[in-house]
C-alpha positions in Angstrom: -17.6 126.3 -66.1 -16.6 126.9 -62.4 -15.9 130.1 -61.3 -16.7 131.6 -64.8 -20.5 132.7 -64.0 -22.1 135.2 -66.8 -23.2 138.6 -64.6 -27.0 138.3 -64.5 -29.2 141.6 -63.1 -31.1 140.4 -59.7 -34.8 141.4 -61.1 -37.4 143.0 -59.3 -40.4 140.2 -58.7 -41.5 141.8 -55.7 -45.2 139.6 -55.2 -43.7 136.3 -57.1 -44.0 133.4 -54.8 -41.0 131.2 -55.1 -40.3 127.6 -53.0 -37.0 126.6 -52.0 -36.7 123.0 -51.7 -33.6 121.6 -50.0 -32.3 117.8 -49.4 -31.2 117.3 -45.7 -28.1 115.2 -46.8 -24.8 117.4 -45.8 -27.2 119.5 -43.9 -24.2 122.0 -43.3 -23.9 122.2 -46.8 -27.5 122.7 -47.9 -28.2 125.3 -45.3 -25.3 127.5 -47.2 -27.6 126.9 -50.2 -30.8 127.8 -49.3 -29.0 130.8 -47.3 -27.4 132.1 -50.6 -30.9 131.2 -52.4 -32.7 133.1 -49.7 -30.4 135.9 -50.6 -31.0 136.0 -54.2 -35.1 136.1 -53.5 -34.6 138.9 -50.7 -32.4 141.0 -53.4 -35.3 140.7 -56.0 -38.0 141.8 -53.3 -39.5 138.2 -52.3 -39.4 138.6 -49.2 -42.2 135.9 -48.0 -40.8 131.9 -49.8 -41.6 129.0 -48.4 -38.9 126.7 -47.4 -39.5 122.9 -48.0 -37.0 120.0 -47.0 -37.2 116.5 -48.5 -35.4 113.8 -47.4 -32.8 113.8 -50.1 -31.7 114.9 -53.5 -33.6 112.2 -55.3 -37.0 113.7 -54.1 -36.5 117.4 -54.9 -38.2 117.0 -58.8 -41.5 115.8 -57.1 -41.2 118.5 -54.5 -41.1 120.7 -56.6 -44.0 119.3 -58.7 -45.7 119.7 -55.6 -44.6 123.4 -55.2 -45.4 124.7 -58.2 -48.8 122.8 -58.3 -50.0 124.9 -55.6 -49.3 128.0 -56.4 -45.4 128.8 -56.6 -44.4 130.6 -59.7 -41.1 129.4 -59.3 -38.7 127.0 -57.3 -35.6 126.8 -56.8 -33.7 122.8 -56.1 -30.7 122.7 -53.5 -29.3 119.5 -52.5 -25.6 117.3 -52.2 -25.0 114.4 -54.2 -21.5 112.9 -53.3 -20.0 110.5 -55.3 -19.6 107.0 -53.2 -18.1 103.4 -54.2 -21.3 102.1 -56.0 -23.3 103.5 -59.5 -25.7 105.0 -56.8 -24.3 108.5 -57.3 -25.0 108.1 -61.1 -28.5 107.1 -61.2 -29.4 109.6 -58.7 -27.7 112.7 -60.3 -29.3 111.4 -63.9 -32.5 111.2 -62.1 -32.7 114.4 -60.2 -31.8 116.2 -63.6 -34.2 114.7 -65.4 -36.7 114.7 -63.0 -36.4 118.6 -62.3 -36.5 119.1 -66.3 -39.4 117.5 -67.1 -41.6 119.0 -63.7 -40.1 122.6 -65.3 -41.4 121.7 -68.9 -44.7 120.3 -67.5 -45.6 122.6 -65.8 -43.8 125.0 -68.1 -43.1 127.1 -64.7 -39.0 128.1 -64.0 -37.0 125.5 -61.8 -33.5 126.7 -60.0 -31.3 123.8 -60.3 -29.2 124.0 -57.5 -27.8 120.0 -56.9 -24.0 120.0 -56.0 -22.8 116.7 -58.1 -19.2 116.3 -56.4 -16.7 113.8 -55.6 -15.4 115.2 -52.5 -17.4 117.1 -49.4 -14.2 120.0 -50.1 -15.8 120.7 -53.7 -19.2 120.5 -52.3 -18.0 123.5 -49.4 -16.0 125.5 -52.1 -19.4 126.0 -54.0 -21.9 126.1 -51.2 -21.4 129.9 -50.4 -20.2 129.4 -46.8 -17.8 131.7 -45.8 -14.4 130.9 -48.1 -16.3 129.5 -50.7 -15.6 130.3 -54.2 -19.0 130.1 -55.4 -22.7 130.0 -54.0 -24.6 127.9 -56.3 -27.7 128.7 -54.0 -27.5 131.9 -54.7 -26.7 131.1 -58.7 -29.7 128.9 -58.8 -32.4 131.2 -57.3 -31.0 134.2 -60.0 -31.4 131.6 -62.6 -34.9 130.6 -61.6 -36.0 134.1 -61.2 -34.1 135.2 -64.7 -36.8 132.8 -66.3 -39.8 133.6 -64.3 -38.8 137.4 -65.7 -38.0 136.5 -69.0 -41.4 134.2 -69.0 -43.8 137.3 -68.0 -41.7 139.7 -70.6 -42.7 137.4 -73.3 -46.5 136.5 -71.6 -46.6 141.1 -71.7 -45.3 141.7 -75.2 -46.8 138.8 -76.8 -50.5 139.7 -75.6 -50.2 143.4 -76.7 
């Protein structure tokens, strides 16, 4: 639902360690997004994340297996998949997904999915929060991520009491 975003509190997790992991395909594009993520983490008082870059999209799910397995509480996923002439574009945007959701449920740890899945390096610029842009999924994808990690130790607080 483009453009149509639900308003979500930026929460304090001043302390949380949170990766950003970024593809370097449409390096342009991807820098928007882990500018906008940056953003987010800075706004909830993380001011120290590590910034990791992977080759491409396809790679960000074990990245951020990695991540998480040493120490992150959270990570947040940016990358460009753009739609080509071959199923290649389908198997990697099925994989990343399912790749990211499974590391997130194993390691029952918050993931911020931030993949652009476009047809057209335009739609990829209108979301990637560079200047003009309608949206900044980096940004969306960080808040999401951290909305978890804070809903996760609400629950982990009122559940041990």
């Amino acid at each position: 639902m483009s453009g149509n975003a639900p308003k979500v509190e930026v929460p304090s997790l001043a302390g949380s360690k949170v990766a950003v992991i970024s593809a370097r395909w449409h390096q342009e594009i991807c820098d928007a997004l882990v500018a906008g993520a940056k953003r987010a983490l800075k706004e909830a008082g993380i001011a120290d994340s590590e910034t990791i870059f992977v080759p491409g999209s396809f790679e960000l799910p074990l990245a951020a297996q990695f991540a998480l397995n040493a120490g992150a509480d959270a990570a947040v996923v940016l990358g460009v998949v753009l739609r080509g002439e071959t199923p290649h574009f389908d198997y990697v945007c099925q994989g990343v997904t399912d790749g990211v959701m499974q590391v997130s449920l194993k390691l029952d740890k918050p993931i911020g999915f931030g993949v652009l899945t476009v047809d057209t390096v335009e739609q990829a610029l209108a979301r990637s929060g560079v200047a003009g842009s309608k949206e900044d999924k980096g940004y969306d994808s960080a808040l999401a991520a951290l909305d978890l990690l804070r809903v996760k130790r609400e629950l982990s607080d009122r559940l041990r009491k």
